[in-house]
C-alpha positions in Angstrom: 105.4 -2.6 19.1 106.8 -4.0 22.3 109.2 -7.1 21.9 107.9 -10.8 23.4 111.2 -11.7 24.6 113.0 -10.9 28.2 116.2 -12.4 29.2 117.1 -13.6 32.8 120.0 -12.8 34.6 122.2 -15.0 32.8 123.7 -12.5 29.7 124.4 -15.1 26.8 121.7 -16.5 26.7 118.0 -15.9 28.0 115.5 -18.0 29.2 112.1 -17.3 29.5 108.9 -14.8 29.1 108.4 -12.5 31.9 106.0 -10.1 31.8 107.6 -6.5 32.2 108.6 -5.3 36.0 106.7 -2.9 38.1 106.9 0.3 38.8 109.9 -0.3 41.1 111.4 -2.0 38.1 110.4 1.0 35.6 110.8 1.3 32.1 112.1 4.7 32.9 114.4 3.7 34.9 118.7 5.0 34.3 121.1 3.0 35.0 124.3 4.5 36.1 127.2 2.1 35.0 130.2 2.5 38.2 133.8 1.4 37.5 133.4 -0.9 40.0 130.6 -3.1 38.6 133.2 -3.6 35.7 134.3 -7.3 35.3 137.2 -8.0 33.0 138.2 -11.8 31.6 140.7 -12.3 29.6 140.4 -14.7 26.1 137.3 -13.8 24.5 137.3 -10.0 23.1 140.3 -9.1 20.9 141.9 -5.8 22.5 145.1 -5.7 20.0 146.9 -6.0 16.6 150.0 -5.4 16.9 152.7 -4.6 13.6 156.0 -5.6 14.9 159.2 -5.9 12.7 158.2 -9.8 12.3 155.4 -8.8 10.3 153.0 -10.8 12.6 149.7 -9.5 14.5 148.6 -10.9 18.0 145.3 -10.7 19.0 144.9 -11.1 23.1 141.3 -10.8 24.7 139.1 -9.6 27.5 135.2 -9.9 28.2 133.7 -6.5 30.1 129.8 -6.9 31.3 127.9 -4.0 32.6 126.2 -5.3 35.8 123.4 -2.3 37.2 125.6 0.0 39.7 126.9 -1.2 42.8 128.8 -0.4 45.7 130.1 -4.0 46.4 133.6 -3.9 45.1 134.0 -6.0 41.9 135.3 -9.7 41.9 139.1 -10.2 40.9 139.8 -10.2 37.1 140.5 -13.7 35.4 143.0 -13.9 33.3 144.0 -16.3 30.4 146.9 -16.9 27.2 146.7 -14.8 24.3 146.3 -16.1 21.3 147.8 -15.5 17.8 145.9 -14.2 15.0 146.6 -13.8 11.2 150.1 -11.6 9.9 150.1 -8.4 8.6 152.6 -6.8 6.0 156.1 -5.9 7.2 156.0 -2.4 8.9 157.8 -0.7 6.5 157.4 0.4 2.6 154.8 0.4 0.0 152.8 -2.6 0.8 152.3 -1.8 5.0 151.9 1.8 3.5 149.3 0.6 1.2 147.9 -1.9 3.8 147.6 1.6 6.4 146.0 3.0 3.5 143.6 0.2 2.7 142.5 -0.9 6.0 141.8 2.9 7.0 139.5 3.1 4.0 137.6 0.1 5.1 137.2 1.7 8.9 136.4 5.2 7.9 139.4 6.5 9.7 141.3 9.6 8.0 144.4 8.5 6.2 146.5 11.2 8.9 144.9 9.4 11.4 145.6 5.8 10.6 149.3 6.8 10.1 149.9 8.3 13.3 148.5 5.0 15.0 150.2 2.5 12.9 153.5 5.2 13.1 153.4 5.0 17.2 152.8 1.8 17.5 155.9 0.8 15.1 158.1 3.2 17.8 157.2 1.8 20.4 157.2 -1.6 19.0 161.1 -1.4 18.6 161.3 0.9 22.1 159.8 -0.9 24.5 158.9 -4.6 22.1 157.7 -5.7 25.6 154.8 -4.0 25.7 153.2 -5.3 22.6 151.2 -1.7 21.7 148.9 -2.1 18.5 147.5 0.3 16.1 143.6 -1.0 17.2 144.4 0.2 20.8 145.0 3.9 19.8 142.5 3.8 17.2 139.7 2.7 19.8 140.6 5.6 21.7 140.7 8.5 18.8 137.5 7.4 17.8 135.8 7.0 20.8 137.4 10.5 22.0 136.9 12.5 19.1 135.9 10.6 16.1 139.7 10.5 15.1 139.9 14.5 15.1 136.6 15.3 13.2 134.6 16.1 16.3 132.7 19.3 16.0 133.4 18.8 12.4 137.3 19.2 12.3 139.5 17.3 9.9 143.4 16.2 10.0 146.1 18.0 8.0 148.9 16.1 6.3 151.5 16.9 8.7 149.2 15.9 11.9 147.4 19.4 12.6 144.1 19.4 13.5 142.2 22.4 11.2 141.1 23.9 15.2 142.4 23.3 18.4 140.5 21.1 20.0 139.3 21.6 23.8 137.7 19.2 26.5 135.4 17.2 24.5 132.3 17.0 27.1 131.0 13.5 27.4 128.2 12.6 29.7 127.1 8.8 30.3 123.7 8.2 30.0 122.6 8.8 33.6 124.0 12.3 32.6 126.8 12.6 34.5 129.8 14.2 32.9 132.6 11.5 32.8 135.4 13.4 30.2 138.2 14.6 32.3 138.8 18.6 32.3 140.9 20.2 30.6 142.1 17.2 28.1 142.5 18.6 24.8 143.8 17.1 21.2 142.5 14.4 18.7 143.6 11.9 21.5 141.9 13.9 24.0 145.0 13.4 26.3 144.2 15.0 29.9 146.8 18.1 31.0 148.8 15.2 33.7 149.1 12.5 31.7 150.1 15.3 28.1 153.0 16.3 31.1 153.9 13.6 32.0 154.9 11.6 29.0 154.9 14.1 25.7 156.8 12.7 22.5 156.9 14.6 19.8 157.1 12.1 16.6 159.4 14.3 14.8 163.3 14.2 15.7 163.6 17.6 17.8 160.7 18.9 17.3 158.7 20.5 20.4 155.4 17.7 21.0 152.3 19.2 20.6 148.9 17.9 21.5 147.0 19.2 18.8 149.1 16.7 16.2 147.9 13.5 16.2 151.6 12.0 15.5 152.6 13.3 18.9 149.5 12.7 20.3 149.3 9.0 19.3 152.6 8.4 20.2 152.4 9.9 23.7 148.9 7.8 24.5 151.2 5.3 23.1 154.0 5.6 25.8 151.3 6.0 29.0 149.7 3.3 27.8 153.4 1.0 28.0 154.3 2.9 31.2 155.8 0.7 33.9 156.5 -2.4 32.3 152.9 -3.4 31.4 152.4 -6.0 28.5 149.4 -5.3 26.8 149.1 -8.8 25.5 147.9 -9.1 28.8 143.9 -8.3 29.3 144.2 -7.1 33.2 147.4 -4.5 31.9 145.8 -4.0 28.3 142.3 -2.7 31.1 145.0 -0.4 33.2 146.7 0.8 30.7 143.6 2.5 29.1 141.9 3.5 32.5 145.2 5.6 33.0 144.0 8.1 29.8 140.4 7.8 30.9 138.4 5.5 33.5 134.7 6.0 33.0 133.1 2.5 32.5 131.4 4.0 29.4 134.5 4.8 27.7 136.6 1.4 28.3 133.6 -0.3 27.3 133.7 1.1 23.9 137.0 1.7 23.5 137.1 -1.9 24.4 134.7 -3.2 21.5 136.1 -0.6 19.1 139.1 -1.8 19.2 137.4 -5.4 18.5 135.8 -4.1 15.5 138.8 -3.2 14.0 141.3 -5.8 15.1 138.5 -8.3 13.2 138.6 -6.0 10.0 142.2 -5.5 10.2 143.0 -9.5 9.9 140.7 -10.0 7.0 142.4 -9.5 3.1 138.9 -7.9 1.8 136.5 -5.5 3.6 133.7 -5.9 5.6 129.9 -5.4 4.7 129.4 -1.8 4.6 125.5 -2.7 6.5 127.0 -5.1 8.8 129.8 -2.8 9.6 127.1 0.3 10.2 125.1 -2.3 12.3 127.9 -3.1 14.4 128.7 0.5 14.7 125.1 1.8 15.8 125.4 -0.8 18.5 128.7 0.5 19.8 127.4 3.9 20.4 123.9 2.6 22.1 126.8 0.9 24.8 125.5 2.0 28.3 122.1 2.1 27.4 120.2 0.2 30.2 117.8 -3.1 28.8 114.1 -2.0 28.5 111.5 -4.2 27.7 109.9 -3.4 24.4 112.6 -0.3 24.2 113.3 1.1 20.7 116.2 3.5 21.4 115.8 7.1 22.4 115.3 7.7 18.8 112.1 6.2 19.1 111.4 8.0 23.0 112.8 5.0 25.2 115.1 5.2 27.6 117.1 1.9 26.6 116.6 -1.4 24.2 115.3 -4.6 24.8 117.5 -7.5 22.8 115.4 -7.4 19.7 114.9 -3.8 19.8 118.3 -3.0 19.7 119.1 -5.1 16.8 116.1 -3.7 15.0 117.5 0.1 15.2 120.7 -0.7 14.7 119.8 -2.7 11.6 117.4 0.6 10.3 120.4 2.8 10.7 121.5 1.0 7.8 119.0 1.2 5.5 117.5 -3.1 6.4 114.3 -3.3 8.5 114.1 -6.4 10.5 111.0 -7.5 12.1 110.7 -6.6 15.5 111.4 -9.9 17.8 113.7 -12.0 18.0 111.8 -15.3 16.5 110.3 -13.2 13.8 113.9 -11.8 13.1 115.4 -15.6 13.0 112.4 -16.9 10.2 113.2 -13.8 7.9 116.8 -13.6 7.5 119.2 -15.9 5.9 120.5 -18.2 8.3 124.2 -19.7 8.0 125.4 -23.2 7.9 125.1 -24.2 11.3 129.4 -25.5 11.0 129.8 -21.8 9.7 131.8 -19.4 12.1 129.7 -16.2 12.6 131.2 -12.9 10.7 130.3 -9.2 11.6 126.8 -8.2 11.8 125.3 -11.3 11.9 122.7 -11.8 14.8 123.3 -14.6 17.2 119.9 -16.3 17.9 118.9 -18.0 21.0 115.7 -20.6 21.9 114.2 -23.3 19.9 113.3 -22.4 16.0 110.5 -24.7 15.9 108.6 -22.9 19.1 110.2 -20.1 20.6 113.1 -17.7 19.9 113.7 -15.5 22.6 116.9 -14.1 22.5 118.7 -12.0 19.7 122.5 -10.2 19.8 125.2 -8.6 17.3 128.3 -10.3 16.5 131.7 -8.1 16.5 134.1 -10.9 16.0 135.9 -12.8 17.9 133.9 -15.2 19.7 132.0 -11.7 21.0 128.1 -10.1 20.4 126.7 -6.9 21.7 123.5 -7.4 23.3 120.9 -6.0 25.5 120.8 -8.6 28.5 118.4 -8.4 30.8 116.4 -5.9 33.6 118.9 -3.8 35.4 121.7 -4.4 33.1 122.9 -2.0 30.2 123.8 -2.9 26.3 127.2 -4.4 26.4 129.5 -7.0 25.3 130.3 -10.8 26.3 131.3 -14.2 24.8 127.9 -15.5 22.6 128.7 -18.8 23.7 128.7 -21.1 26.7 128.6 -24.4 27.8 124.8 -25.1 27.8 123.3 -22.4 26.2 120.3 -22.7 24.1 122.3 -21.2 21.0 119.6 -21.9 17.9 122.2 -20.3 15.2 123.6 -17.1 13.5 121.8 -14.9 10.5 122.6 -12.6 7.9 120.4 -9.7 7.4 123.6 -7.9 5.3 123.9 -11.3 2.8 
């Protein structure tokens, strides 16, 4: 059933009831994200955790929007302070071990892996305590790269091995063009010049190899610190990634990933399995362009509309929602309207008692995912702003 609800240009919030476009303005339409229609603020999307030897975690931010492609070159980024976030165990002994241990359960990330992330950014914490690496950087990456070494169905050894080599992962955005770089290879999937350039092997004398994720981690770990950069900062933490790998589709979701985790990592119990699942579905449908009435190319669209995407990536875990947005707000449990938003909850736009036309997916941090509006793809960006016609946030995992 196609959705009642198109958004305007404006992507947090949506304003009225078009019909959908002409032919020009096709439902079959791709939309082929270029790096430079990528727009990066800082102080709104948390991009790191970091576990110094003070025990404390800081969480800076950046906003990315997908605009259609473009060949105008983008607007300078903005940048603003970090800010703090909640502390994390001392780096060291049973309780950050059985933090690691805890937090990876929560995330679905292999104990092996988890270690060799926390492990490199410890190192370089004490290296080079300038650059401010966290664990929810590197994790982004080795699960948007390869699923934290269990692409293709591989696993993670205790000592870091993955069970096969792993080659050039072949990723291809969704206008089909093939955006991995060649010849990368590992669990970090770590491209032959940047592997040569700054290899570390995380045992003492030991020859690096990019097939263990200890070495693998920890060299990501020291491109992404190379020259100085402080990734506290969201215009460094945005170059520092693009030097391992600079398709828009891959920063985007490294980006909210890393989001995901840094907003799991600061809580002291773990997040709804449905809401987490929710959140995930919509991380992967990143890139997709906005359809109207779209269900997903599950269901043989090219793309979402808002309420469509929040409908499929509810399903995926096992809750049907209705299919728009207003019927969505009257049927799940809507929090206090003082309440801060957690995880999976959808962020609601319009007026309750006539019309609402706007629906999104909350990742933490002041941040939704969200299909926007013709000509833009699914992506991520502050749910609030001054004047919005914000209506609330619901809880289809309560």
């Amino acid at each position: 059933m196609p959705s009642d609800e198109t958004p305007d240009v404006d992507a947090a919030d949506t304003a009225d009831d078009t019909p959908a476009p002409a032919a020009g303005g096709s439902r079959r339409r791709t939309l082929i994200i270029a790096l430079g229609a990528v727009v990066l603020v800082l102080a709104a999307f948390v991009v790191t955790q970091r576990l110094g030897p003070d025990g404390e975690a800081t969480t800076p931010a950046a906003t990315a929007s997908i605009p259609p492609s473009s060949t105008t070159p983008p607007p300078a980024p903005e940048t603003s302070a970090p800010k703090k976030a909640a502390q994390v165990p001392q780096d060291s002994g049973p309780r950050f071990q059985e933090w690691v241990d805890e937090v990876a359960g929560w995330l679905d990330i292999p104990q092996e892996a988890m270690h060799a992330y926390a492990g490199a950014t410890v190192a370089l914490g004490k290296e080079q305590p300038e650059c401010h690496l966290s664990w929810v950087t590197l994790a982004g990456i080795g699960k948007i790269t390869t699923d934290h070494g269990r692409v293709n169905g591989g696993s993670i050894a205790k000592n870091g091995m993955v069970s096969a080599p792993i080659g050039t992962v072949e990723v291809k955005d969704f206008s089909g063009a093939t955006i991995s770089d060649p010849g990368a290879a590992g669990p970090m999937q770590l491209a032959p010049a940047v592997w040569s350039k700054w290899k570390h092997s995380a045992a003492s004398g030991a020859t690096p190899n990019v097939q263990n994720i200890n070495d693998a981690a920890l060299t990501a770990g020291h491109a992404l610190c190379a020259g100085g950069r402080n990734l506290e900062d969201g215009d460094s933490w945005l170059k520092a990634v693009s030097s391992l790998q600079d398709a828009p589709l891959f920063l985007h979701r490294v980006l909210a990933t890393a989001n995901v985790y840094g907003t799991v990592g600061q809580n002291s119990s773990p997040p709804n399995p449905a809401a987490l699942k929710a959140v995930s579905f919509s991380i992967e449908k990143i890139g997709l362009p906005y359809i109207w009435g779209g269900n997903g190319k599950e269901k043989g669209d090219l793309g979402f509309d808002c309420s469509g995407l929040t409908t499929a990536a509810y399903a995926s875990a096992g809750i049907e929602l209705l299919r728009t947005a207003h019927w969505q707000y009257g049927s799940v449990p809507i929090i206090p309207a003082d309440a801060e938003p957690q995880l999976g909850d959808l962020i609601f736009y319009g007026e309750p008692s006539t019309k609402i036309h706007h629906v999104g997916i909350y990742i933490g941090n002041q941040q939704m995912i969200d299909a926007p509006t013709f000509g833009q793809a699914v992506q991520v960006h502050p749910y609030r702003k001054p004047g919005d016609s914000y209506a609330g946030a619901g809880r289809p995992a309560a």
